[in-house]
N, C-alpha and C positions, 0 to 999 in steps of 0.2 A: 604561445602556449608550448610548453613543455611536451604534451600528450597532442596526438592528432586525432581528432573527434570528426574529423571528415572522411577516415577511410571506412570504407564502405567490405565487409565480412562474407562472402557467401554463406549465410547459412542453412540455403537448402541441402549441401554436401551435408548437413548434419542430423542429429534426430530435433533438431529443434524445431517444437509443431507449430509456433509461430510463425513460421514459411511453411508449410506444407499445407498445401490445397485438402488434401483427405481431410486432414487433421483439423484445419478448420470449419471444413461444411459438416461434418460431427457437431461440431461446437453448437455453430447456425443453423444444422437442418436442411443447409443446401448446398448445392454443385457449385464448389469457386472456383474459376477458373484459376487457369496457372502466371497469370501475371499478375497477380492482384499484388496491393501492397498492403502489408499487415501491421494495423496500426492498434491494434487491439488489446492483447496481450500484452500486462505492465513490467515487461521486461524491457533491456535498451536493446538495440544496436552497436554500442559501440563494445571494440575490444576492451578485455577485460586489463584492468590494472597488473602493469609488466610485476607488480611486484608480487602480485597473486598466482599470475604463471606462473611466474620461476618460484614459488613454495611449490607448486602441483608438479614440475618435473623432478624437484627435487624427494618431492616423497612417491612419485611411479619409480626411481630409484633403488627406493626399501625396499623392492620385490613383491613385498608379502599386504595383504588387503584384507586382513580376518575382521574377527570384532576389536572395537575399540573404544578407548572413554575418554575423554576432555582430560588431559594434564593440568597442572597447575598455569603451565602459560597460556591456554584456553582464557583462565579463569581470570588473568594479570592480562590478557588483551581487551576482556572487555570492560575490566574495571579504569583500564586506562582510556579506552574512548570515551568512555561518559563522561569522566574527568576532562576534556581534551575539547569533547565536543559543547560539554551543556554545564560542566562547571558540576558535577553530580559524583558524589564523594559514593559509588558502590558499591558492599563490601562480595566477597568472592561466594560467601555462602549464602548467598542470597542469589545465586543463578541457577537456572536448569536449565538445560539445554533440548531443544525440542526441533521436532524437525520443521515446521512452518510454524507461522503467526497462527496461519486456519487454525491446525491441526491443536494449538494452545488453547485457542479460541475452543474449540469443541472440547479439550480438556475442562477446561474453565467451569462450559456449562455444563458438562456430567457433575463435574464435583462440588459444586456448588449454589445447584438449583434442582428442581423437581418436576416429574413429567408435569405439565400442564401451566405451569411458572409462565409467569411474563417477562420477557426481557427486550427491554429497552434499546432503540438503535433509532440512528437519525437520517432518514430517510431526505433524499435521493443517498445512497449511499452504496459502497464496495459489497454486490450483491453477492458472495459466499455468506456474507453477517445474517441475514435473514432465510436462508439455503438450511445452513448451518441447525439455525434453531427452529427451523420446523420437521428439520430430519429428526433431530434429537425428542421429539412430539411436546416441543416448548411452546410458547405465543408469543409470536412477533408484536410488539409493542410501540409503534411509529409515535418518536416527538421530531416531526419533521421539520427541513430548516426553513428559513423564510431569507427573504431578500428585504434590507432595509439599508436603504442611503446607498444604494446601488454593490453592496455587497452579502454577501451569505452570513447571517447569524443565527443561533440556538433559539429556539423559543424557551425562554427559561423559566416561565410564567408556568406553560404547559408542562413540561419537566418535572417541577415541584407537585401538579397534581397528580402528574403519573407516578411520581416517585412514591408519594403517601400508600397509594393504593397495595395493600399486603401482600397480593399477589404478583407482584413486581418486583420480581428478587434479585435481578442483575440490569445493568445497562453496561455496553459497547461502546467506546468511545473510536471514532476513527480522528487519532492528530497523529499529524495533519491530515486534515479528511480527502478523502476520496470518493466522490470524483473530481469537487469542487473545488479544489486544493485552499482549500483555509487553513491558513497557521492559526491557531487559535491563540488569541492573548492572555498573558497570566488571570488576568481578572475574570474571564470568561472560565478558566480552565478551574481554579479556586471556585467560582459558583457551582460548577458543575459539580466536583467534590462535596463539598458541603450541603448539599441537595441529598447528594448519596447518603452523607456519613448522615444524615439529622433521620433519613428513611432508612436505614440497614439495606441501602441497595449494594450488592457486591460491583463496584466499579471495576472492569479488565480495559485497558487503554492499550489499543494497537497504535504502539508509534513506530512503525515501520520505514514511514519513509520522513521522518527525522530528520534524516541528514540533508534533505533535498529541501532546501528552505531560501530565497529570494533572498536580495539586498531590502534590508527596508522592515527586514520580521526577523524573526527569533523563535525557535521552538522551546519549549520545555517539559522536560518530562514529569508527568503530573505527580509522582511520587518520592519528587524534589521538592514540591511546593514546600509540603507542611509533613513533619513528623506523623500524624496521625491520619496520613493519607498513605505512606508507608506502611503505619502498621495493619491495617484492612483492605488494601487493592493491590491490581496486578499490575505491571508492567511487562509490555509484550512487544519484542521489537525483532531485526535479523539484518544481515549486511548482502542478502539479495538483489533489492530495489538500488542502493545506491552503486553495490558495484557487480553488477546485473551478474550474480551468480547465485540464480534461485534453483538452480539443478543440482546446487550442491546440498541442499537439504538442512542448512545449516540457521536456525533461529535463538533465539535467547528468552528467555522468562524470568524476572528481574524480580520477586517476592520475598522483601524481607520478613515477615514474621513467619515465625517457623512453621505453626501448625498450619495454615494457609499453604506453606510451602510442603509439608509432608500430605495432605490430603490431594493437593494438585498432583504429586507425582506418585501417590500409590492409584490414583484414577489414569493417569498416565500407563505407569505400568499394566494397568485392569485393561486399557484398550490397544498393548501389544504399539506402542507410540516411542518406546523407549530405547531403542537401537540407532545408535549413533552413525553418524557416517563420516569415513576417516578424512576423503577430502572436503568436507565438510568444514571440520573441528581446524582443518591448515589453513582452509581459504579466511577464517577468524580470525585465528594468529596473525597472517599477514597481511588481512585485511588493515586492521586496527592497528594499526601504526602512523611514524610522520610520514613516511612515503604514500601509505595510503591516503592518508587525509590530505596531501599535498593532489595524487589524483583527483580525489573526491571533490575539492575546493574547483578544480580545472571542468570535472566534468558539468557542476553546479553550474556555475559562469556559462560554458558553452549552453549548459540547457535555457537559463536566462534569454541570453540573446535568442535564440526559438520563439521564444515566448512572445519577446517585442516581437520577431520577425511575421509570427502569425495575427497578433496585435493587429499590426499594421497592413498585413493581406486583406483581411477581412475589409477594414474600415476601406481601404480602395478599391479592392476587386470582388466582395459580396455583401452586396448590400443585402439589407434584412436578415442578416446573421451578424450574430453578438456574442463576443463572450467576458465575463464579469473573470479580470485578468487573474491567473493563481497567485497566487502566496508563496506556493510551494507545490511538488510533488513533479511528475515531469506528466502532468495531466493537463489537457484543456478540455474545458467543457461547454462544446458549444450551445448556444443557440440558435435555432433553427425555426421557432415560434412564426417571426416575422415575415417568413416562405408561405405562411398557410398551405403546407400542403399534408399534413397529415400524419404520422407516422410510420403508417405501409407504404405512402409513398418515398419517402422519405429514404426507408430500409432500402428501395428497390433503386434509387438512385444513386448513394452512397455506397451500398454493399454490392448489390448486382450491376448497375451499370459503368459505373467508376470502379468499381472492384478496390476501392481502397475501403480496407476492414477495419472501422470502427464499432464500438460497443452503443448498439439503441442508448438512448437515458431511459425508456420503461424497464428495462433492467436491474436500476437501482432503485426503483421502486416510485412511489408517489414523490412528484416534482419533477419526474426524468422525462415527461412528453415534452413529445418536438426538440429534446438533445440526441447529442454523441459526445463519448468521449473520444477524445482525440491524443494518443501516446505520441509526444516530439521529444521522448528521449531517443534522436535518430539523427544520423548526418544531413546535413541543409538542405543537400543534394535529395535525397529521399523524402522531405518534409514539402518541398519545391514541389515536388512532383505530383506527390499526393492532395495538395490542397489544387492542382491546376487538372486534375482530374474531377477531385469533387466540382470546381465553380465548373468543367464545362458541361457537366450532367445535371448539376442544378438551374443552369439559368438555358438551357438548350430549347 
């Protein structure tokens, strides 16, 4: 490989609160000690793409750090990835630029549902989505996933009767999902749509992590399918997760129809959401390019082989732990069912006594007992370490 995805970062010298003990017994509620290992948080480890750095020195260069807006090569970086990556023909006015997926995500539902509304989300799932909408005083609306022929799929049956029901105004799409890492298939992703458009459900699809997709699957962005999925839904994505710079504040909102698009961002505006941030808008630019994509493709690959490498721990060195392999995302998701032991115990094993920080599965709601998720976007070295802490606390 070109790129070296085994050197290892100090990042407790930084403010990154994924190593810091305070910072994460806040999170959990308890005292972590100072050698835990932090597998939590879906940020990587690895160094960020050289071609990403050198835009960042080149603009602490400029001096000056005021306010600031997306130029046109903003707009020409990310018409060109979606072209590059998914064959997704963008046009430039059809972006806004936002500063997380969440934060889209909570624009979304101000602007286009009402206190007491049901919104749709598929539980076990990336618990901000249900966080989100019961802050906003919405109803969490569970079409939870089911496991069939040894993999994670939609209940689509249920779907269709949750959709009917009028007080169901939006559904959450997470592709590829988190935590379960399913790429969803076109056919699956076209049901889901048409479910939506036959009920006037407002569909917003977090494809965030997109770009992190296995040999063997294909992502697609749902408002590529079909023209008339463009003109009523949102598209929701950001170049954090793949090239782990989610401190730069920098996400995308991909809404072609207009009115759609002027309602989202005068509710944007309405919650003070609208302030760009400058290395934000550079780490875009230079993200999205063939240099990027050239890292992006390396760091994929390297996360892959993690994947089989935990695959394969498991099935030799923990028995009664399983997990149904990702698709995509640099997520595992274990299980742990087969331990019978519980989920406080479970917590107190993994998080307190192994001190290696993973995410409960009750977290993301119904389905997540007796999981973790587990983040191996991290050097081998680090990934080694922490599954050889967990087996000797679980089987002790």
């Amino acid at each position: 490989m070109k790129y070296d995805f085994n050197r290892i970062v100090d990042r407790k010298q930084t403010n990154d609160m994924k190593w810091h003990a305070k910072a994460v017994g806040s999170y959990l509620h308890r005292e972590i000690p100072d050698d835990m290992i932090p597998m939590w948080l879906a940020d990587t480890e690895f160094p960020c793409a050289p071609i990403i750095v050198e835009a960042m020195k080149k603009r602490v260069e400029k001096e000056i750090f005021g306010y600031c807006t997306p130029m046109e090569s903003f707009y020409q970086a990310v018409c060109y990835w979606q072209k590059l990556r998914f064959d997704w023909e963008v046009k430039p006015e059809w972006i806004t630029y936002t500063p997380t997926v969440v934060a889209a995500i909570n624009i979304a539902i101000r602007a286009f549902t009402k206190e007491g509304d049901g919104v749709i989300i598929q539980q076990p799932v990336y618990d901000p989505f249900a966080t989100i909408v019961k802050n906003d005083k919405r109803k969490v609306v569970n079409n939870g996933l089911v496991i069939r022929d040894g993999h994670f799929e939609m209940n689509l049956e249920e779907l269709e009767e949750l959709a009917a029901k009028s007080e169901n105004t939006m559904m959450i799409l997470c592709s590829p999902h988190n935590p379960t890492g399913r790429v969803w298939k076109k056919e699956e992703l076209i049901q889901v749509a048409e479910i939506c458009l036959r009920h006037h459900v407002m569909l917003v699809s977090d494809e965030i992590h997109g770009d992190i997709v296995y040999q063997g699957h294909k992502h697609y962005p749902l408002l590529s399918l079909d023209q008339r999925y463009a003109e009523h839904f949102i598209h929701l994505t950001a170049p954090g997760k793949t090239f782990n710079i989610a401190g730069l504040k920098s996400s995308v909102s991909v809404i072609p129809n207009q009115k759609i698009r002027e309602t989202f961002m005068d509710t944007q505006i309405a919650m003070s959401l609208d302030v760009k941030n400058t290395f934000g808008i550079e780490s875009v630019i230079a993200a999205y390019t063939p240099e990027g994509a050239e890292w992006a493709d390396q760091e994929v690959a390297y996360m892959q082989a993690n994947v089989d490498y935990v695959e394969e721990y498991l099935k030799e060195e923990m028995p009664g732990v399983t997990m149904i392999r990702p698709e995509g995302t640099f997520l595992c998701w274990l299980d742990l069912s087969g331990l019978h032991l519980g989920d406080p115990e479970l917590f107190q094993r993994i998080v307190m006594d192994a001190a290696v920080i993973c995410v409960p599965g009750p977290w993301f709601g119904p389905g997540g007992e007796e999981h973790f998720r587990l983040n191996i976007g991290c050097p081998r070295s680090i990934l080694t370490e922490a599954l050889e802490r967990i087996k000797r606390e679980l089987y002790r």
